[in-house]
MARDO-242159 format. One record per residue: x, y, z of N, C-alpha, C in turn. Coordinates in nm, 2 decimals, decimal comma, always signed. Example, Ala and Ser with C-alpha at 12.3 -4.5 7.8 and 13.67 -1.06 7.14 Angstrom:
2
R:+1,32:-0,57:+0,78:+1,23:-0,45:+0,78:+1,32:-0,33:+0,78 $
R:+1,28:-0,22:+0,71:+1,37:-0,11:+0,71:+1,29:+0,00:+0,79 $
//
This chain:
226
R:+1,22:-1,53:+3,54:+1,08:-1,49:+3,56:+1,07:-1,44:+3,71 $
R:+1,00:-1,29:+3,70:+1,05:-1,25:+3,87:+0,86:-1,24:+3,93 $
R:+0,79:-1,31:+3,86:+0,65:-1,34:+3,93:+0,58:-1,38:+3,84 $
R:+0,49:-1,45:+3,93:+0,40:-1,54:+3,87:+0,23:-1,53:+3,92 $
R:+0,12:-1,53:+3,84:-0,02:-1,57:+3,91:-0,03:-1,68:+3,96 $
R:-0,13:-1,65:+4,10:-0,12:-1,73:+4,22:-0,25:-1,75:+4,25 $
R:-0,30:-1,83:+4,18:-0,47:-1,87:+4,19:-0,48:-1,97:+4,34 $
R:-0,50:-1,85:+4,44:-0,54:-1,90:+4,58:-0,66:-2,04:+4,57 $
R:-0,76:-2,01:+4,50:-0,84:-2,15:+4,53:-0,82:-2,23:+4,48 $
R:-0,78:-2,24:+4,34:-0,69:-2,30:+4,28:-0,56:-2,43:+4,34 $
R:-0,55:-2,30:+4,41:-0,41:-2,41:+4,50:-0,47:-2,45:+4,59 $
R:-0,52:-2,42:+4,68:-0,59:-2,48:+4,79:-0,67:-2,62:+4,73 $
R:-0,74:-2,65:+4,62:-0,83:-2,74:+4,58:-0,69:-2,83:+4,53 $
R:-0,60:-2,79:+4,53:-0,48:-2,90:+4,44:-0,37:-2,98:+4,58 $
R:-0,37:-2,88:+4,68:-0,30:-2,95:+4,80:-0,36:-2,93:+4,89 $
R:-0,49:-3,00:+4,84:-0,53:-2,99:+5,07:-0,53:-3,09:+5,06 $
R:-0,48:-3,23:+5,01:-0,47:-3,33:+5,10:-0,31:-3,39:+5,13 $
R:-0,23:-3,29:+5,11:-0,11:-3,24:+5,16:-0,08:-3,25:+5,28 $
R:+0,03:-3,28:+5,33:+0,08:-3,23:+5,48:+0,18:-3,10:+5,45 $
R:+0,14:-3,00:+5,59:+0,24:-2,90:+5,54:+0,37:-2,92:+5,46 $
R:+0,46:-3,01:+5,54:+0,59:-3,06:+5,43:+0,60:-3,07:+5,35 $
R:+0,49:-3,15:+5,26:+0,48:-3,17:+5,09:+0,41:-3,06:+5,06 $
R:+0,32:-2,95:+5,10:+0,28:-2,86:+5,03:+0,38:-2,75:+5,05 $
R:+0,51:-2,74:+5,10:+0,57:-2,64:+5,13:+0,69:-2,72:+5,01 $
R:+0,70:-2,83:+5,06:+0,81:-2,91:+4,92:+0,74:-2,88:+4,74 $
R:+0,66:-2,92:+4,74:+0,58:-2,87:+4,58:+0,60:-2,72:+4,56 $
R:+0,59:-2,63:+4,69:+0,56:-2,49:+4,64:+0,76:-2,46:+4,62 $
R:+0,82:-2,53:+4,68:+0,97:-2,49:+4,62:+0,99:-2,53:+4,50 $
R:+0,95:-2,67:+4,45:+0,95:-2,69:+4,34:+0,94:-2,60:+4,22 $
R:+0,76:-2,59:+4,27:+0,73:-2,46:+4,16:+0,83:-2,35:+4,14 $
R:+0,84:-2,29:+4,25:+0,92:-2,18:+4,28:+1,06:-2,18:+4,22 $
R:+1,08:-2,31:+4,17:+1,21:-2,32:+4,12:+1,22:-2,34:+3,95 $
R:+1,08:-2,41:+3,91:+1,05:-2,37:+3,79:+1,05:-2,28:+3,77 $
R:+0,98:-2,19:+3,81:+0,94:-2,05:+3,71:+1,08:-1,96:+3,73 $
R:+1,19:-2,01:+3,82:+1,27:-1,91:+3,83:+1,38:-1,97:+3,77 $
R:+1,40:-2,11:+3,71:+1,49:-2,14:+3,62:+1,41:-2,13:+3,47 $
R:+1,28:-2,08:+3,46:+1,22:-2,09:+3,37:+1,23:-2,26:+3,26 $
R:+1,24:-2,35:+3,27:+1,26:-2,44:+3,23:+1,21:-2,56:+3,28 $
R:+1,20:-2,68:+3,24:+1,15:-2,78:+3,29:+1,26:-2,88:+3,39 $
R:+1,25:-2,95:+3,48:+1,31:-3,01:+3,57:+1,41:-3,14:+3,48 $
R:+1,54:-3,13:+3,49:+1,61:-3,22:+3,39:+1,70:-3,26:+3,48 $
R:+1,72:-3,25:+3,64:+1,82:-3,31:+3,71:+1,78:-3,33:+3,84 $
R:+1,66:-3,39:+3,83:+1,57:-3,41:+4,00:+1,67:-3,37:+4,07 $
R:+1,80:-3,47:+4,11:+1,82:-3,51:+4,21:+1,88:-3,34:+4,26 $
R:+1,90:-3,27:+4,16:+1,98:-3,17:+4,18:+1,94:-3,06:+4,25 $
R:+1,79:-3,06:+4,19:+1,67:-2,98:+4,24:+1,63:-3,01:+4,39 $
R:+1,60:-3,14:+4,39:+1,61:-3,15:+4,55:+1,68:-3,08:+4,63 $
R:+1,81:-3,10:+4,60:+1,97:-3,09:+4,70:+1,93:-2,94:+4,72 $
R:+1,88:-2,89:+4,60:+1,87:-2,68:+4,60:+1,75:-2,64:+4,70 $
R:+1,63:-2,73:+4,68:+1,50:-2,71:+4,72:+1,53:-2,76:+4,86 $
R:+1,62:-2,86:+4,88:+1,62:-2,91:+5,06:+1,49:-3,00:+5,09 $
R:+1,48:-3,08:+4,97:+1,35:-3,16:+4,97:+1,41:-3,29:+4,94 $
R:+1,37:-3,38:+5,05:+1,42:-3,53:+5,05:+1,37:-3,59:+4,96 $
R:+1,50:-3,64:+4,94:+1,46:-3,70:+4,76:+1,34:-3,82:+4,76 $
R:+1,27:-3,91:+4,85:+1,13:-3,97:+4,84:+1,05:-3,88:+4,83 $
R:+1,04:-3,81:+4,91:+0,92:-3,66:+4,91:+0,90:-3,61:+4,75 $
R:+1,06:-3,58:+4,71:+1,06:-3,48:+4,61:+1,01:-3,61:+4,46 $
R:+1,04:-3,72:+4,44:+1,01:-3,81:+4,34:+0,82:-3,79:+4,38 $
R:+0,78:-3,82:+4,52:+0,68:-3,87:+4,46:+0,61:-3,73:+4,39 $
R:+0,67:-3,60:+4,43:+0,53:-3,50:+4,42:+0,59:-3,48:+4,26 $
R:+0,70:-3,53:+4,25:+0,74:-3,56:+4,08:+0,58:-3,58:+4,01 $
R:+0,61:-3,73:+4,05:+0,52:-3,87:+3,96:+0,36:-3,78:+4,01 $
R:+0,34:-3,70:+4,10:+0,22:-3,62:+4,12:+0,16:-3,53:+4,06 $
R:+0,26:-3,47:+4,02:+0,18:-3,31:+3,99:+0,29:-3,27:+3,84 $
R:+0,37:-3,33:+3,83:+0,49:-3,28:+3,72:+0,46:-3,42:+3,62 $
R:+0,48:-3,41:+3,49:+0,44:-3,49:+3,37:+0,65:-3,52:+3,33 $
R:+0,63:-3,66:+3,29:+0,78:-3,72:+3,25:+0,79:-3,73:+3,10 $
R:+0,86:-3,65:+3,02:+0,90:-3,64:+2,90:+1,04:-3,69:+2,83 $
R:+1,11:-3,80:+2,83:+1,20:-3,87:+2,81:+1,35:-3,80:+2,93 $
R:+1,31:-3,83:+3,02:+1,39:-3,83:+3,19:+1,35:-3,63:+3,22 $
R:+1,27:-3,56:+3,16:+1,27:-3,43:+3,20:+1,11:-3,40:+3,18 $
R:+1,09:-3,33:+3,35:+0,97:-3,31:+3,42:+0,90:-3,17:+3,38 $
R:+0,80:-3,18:+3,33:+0,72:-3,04:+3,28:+0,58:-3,01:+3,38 $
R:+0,56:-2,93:+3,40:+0,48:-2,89:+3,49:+0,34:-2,80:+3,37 $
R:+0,24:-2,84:+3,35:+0,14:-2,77:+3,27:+0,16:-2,62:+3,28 $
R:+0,03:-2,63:+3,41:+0,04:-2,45:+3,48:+0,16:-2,37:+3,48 $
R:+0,27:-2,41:+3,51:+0,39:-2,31:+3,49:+0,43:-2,29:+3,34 $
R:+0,40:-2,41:+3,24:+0,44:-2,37:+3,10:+0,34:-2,29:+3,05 $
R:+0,20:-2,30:+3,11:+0,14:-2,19:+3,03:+0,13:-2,06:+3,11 $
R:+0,18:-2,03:+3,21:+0,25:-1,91:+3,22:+0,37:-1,83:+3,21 $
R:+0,50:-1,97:+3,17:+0,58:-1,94:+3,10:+0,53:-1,89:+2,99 $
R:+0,48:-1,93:+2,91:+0,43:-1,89:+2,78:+0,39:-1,72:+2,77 $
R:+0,30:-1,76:+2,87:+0,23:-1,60:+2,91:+0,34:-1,50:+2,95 $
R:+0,42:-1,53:+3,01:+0,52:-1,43:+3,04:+0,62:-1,42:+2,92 $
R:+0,68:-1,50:+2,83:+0,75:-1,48:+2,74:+0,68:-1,39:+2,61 $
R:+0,57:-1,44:+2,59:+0,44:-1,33:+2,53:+0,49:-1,21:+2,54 $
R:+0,48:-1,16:+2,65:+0,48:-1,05:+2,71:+0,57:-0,97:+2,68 $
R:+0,75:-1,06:+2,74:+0,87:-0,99:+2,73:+0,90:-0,96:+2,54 $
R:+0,86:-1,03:+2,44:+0,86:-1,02:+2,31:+0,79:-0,93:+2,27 $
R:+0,65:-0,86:+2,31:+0,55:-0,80:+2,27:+0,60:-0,65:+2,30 $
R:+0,66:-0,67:+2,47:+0,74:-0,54:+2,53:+0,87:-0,50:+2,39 $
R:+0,95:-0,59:+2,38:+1,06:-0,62:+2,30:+1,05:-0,49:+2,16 $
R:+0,94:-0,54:+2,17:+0,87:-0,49:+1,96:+0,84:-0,38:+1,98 $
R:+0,74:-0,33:+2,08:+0,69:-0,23:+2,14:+0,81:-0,11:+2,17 $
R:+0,92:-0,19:+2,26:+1,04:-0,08:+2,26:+1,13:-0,04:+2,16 $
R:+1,11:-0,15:+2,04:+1,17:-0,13:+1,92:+1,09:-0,02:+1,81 $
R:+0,97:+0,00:+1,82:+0,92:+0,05:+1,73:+0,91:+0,20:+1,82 $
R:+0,93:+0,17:+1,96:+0,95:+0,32:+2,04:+1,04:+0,43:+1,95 $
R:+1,14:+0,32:+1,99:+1,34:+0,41:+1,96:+1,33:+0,38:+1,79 $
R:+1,25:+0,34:+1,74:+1,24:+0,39:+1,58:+1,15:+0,51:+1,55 $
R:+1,07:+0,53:+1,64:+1,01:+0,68:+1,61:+1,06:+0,79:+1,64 $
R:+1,13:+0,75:+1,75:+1,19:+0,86:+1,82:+1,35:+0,88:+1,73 $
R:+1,38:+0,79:+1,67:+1,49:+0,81:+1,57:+1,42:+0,90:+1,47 $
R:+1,34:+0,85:+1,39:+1,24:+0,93:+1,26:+1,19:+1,06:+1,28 $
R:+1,16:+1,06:+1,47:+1,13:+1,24:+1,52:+1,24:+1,34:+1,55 $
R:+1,33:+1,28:+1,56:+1,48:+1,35:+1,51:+1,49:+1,37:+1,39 $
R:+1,53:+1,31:+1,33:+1,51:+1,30:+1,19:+1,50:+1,38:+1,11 $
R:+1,29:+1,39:+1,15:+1,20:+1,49:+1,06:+1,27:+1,63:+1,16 $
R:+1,26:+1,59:+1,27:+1,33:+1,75:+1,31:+1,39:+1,85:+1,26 $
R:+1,51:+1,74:+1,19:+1,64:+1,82:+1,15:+1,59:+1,87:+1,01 $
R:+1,51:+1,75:+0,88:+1,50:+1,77:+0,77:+1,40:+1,93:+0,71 $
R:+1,33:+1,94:+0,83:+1,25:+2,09:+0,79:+1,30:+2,18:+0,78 $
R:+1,44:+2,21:+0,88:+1,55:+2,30:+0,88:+1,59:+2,31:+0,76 $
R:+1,62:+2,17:+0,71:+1,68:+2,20:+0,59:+1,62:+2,24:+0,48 $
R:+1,48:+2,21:+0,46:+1,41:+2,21:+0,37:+1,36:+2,38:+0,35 $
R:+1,38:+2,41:+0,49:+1,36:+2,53:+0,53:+1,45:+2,63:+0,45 $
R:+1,56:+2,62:+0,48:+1,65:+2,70:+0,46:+1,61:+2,68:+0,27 $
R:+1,68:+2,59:+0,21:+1,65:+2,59:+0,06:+1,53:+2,65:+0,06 $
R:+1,39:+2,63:+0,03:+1,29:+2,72:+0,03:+1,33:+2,90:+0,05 $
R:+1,40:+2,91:+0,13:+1,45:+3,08:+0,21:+1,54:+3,06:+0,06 $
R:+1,61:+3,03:+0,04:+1,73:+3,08:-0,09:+1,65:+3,07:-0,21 $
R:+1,58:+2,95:-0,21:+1,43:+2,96:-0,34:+1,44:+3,11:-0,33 $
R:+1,37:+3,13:-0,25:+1,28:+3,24:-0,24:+1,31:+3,40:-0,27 $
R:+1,46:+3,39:-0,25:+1,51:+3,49:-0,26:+1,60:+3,48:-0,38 $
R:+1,61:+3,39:-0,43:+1,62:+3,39:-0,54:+1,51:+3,45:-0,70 $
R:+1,39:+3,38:-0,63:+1,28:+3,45:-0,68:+1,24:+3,57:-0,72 $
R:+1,26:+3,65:-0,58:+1,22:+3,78:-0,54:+1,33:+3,87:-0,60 $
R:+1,40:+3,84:-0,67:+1,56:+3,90:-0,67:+1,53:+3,98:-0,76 $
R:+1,56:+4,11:-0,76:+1,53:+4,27:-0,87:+1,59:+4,20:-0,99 $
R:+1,47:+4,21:-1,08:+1,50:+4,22:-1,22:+1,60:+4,32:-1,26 $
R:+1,66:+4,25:-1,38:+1,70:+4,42:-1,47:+1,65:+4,47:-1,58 $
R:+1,69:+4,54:-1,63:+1,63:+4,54:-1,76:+1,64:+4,48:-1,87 $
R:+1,54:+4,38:-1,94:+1,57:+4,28:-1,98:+1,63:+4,34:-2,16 $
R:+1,63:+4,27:-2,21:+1,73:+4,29:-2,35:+1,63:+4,33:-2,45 $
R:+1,69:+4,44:-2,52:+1,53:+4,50:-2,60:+1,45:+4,60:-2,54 $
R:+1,45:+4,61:-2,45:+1,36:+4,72:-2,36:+1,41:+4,84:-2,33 $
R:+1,37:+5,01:-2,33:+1,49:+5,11:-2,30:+1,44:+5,09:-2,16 $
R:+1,58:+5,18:-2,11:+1,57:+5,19:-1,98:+1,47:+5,25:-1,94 $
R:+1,36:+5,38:-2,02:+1,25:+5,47:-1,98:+1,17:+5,39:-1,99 $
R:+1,13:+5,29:-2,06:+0,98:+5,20:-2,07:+1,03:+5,14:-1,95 $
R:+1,15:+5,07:-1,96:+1,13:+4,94:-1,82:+1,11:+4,99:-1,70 $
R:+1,20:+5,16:-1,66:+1,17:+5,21:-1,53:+1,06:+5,25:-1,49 $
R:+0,95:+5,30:-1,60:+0,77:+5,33:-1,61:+0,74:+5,25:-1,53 $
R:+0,75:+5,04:-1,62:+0,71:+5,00:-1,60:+0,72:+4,88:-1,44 $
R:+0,84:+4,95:-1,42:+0,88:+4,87:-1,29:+0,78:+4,98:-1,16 $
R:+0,76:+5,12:-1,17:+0,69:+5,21:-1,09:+0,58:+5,16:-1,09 $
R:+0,48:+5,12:-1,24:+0,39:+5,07:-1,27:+0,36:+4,95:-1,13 $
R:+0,46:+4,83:-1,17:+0,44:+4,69:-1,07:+0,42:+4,72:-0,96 $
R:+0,50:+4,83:-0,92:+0,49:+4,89:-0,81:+0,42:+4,93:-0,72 $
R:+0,31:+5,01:-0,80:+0,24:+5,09:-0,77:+0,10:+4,94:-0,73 $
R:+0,10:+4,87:-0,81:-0,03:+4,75:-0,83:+0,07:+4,67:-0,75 $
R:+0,16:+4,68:-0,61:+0,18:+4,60:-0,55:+0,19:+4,46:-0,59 $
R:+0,28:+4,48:-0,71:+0,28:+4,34:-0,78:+0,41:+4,33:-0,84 $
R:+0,50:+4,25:-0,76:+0,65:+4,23:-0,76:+0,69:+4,13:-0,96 $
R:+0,77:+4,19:-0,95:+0,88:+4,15:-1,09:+0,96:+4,12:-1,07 $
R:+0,92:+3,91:-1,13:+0,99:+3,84:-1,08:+1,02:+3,79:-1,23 $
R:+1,09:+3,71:-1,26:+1,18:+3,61:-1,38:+1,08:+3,57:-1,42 $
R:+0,97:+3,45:-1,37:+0,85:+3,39:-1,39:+0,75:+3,52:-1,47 $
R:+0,72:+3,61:-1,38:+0,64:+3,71:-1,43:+0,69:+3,79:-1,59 $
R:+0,80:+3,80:-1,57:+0,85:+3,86:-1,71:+0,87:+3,74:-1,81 $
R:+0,87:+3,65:-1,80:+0,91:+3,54:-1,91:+0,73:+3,46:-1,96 $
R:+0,63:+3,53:-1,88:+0,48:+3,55:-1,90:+0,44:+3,65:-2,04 $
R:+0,51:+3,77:-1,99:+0,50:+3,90:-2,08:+0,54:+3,89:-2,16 $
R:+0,69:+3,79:-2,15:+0,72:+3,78:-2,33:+0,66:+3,68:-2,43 $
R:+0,61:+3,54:-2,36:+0,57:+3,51:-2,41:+0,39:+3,59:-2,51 $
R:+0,35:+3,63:-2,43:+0,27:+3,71:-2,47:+0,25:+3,80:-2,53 $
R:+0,34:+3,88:-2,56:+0,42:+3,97:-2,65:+0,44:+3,90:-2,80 $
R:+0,50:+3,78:-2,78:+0,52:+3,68:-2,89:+0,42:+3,64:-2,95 $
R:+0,28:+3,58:-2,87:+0,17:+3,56:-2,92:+0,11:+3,67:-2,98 $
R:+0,13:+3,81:-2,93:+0,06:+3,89:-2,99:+0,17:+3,96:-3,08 $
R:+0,27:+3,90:-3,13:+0,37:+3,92:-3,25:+0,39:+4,06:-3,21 $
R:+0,41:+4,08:-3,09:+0,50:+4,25:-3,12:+0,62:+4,22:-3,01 $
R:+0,71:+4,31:-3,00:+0,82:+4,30:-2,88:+0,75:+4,34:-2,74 $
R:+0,86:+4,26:-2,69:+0,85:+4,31:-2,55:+0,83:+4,42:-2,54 $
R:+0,92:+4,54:-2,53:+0,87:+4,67:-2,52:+0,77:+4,73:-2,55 $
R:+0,70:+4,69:-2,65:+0,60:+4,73:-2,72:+0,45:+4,70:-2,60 $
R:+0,51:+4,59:-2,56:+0,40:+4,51:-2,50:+0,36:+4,58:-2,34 $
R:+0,53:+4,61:-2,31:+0,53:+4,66:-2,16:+0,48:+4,82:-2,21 $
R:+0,49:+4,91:-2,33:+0,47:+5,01:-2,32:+0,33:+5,03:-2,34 $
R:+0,25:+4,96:-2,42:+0,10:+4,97:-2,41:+0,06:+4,93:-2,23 $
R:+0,11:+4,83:-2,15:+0,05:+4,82:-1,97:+0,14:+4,96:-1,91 $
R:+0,24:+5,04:-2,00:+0,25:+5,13:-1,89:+0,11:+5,23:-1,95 $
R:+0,07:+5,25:-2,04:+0,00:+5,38:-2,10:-0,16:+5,31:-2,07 $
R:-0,22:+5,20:-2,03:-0,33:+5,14:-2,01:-0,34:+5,12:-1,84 $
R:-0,22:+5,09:-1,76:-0,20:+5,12:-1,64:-0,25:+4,99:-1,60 $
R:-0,18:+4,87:-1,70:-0,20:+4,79:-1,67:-0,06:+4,65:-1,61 $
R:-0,10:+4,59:-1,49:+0,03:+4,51:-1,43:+0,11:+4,37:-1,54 $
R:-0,01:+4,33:-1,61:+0,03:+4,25:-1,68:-0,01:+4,27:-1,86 $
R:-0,03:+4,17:-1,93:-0,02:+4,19:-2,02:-0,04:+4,04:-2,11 $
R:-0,18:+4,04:-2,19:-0,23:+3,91:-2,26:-0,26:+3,93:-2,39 $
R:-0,19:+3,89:-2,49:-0,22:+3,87:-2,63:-0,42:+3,89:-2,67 $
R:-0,47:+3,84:-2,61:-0,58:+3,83:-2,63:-0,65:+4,01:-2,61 $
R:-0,62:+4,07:-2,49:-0,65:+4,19:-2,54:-0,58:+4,30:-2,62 $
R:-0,54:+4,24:-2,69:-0,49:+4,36:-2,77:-0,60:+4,25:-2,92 $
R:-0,60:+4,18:-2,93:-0,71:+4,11:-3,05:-0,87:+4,18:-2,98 $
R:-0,84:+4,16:-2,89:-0,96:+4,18:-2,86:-1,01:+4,34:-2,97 $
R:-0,93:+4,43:-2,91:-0,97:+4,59:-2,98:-0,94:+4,57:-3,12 $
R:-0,87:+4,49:-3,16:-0,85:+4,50:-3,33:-0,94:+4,43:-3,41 $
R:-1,02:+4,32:-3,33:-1,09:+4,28:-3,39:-1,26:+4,33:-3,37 $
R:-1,26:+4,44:-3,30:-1,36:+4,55:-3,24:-1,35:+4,62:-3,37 $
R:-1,26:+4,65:-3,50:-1,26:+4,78:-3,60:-1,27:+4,64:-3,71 $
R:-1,29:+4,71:-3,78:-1,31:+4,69:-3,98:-1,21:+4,61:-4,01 $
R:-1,23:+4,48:-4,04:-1,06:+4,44:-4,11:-1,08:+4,49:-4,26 $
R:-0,97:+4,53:-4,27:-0,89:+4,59:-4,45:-0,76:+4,51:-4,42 $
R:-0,69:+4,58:-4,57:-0,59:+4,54:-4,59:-0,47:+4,56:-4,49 $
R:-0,48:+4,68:-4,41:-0,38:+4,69:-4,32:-0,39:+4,57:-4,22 $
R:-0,46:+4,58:-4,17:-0,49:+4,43:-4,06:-0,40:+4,44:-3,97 $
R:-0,34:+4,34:-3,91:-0,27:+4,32:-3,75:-0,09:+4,42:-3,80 $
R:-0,08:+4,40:-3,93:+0,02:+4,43:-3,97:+0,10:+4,60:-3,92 $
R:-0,04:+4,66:-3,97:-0,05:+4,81:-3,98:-0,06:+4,79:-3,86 $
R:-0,13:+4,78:-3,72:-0,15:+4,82:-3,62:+0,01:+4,79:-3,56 $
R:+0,07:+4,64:-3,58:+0,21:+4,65:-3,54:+0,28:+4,83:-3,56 $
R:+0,29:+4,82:-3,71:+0,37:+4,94:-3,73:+0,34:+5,05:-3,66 $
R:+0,29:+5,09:-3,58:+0,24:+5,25:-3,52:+0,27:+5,16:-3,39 $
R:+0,29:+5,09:-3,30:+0,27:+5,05:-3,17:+0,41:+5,12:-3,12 $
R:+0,53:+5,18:-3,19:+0,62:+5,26:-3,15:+0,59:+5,39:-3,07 $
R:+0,48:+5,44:-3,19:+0,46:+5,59:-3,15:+0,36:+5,56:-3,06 $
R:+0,37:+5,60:-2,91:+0,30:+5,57:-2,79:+0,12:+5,63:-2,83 $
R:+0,09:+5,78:-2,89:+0,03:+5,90:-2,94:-0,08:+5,80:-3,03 $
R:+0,01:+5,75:-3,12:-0,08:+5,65:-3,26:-0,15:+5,52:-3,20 $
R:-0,05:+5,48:-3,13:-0,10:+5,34:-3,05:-0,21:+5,37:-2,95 $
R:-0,23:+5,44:-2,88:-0,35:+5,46:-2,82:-0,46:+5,49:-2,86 $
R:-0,46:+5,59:-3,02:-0,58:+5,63:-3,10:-0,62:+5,42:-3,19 $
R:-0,49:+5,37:-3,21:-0,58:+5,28:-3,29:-0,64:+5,19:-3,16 $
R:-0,57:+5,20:-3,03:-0,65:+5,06:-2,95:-0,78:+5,12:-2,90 $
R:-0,79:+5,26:-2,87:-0,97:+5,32:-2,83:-1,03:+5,33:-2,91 $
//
């Protein structure tokens, strides 16, 4: 322990009826407590260190220090030991949980990089030029890739695996599906509008069937969807 509180009135109300020698003998004492941090377990030894004649040093013993089976405790200094060991433990935890943040802000440092980069390969993965998917001529899909183009609306895997599904729902092929959004000038493509216009005319016998069959001829397919 490299200091201690030093309650000036305190002390004064405890040794003024002291002669300087015993109050300068006591204050070695103390002095030697708090800096072995421990209680007094070898008077005579303490003396010999302190340079305090061993009658002097016994009586301010039996005075001011309490006897606990041959070893002398001093109150006020244990409850400042106390107070200071508080401290160095609370410091302890405190620098422990420092250098564990500061390990975890490295850490996260490094992990965003990483996370970073995958996201960048995601992503370019994503973005990556379609081809032309199977089923489709090359003249409808190149329309239709001008088309995305043009509505600033990139074709991506996700995007085209929407269309087919949709296509599906609306029981015609893909191409069929992409060639009505190139001739309607439309980016995407939803089963629902194409029911929509067929269910706008007369049902008869031909029904969804008949409109499939003409959705080849670009010419026929536009007169049955207006």
């Amino acid at each position: 322990m490299h200091y201690f509180q030093f309650e000036i009135k305190e002390w004064i109300t405890n040794v003024a009826h002291l002669t300087l020698e015993e109050e300068a003998a006591y204050l070695r004492l103390l002095l030697y407590y708090y800096d072995s941090e421990r209680p007094i377990s070898d008077p005579a030894m303490v003396f010999r260190k302190c340079r305090i004649p061993v009658e002097l040093g016994q009586s301010l013993l039996r005075e001011f220090f309490t006897c606990n089976d041959d070893t002398w405790t001093h109150k006020r200094c244990d409850v400042e030991l106390a107070r200071f060991r508080a401290k160095q433990e609370q410091a302890s935890k405190a620098g422990q949980a420092s250098a564990a943040a500061r390990f975890n802000g490295r850490s996260t440092d490094v992990q965003p990089i990483i996370n970073h980069k995958s996201l960048t390969i995601n992503q370019e993965l994503k973005n990556k030029p379609v081809g032309t998917p199977d089923g489709v001529s090359d003249d409808v899909w190149s329309d239709f890739v001008a088309l995305r183009k043009v509505k600033k609306a990139k074709i991506t895997q996700t995007a085209l695996k929407g269309l087919d599904r949709e296509a599906r729902k609306a029981q015609i092929s893909l191409e069929d599906a992409l060639r009505i959004c190139c001739e309607r000038g439309w980016a995407g493509f939803k089963a629902d509008w194409i029911a929509s216009h067929l269910d706008a005319k007369p049902k008869n016998d031909k029904n969804l069937a008949a409109a499939r069959a003409i959705f080849g001829d670009e010419r026929r397919l536009n007169e049955t969807l207006t």
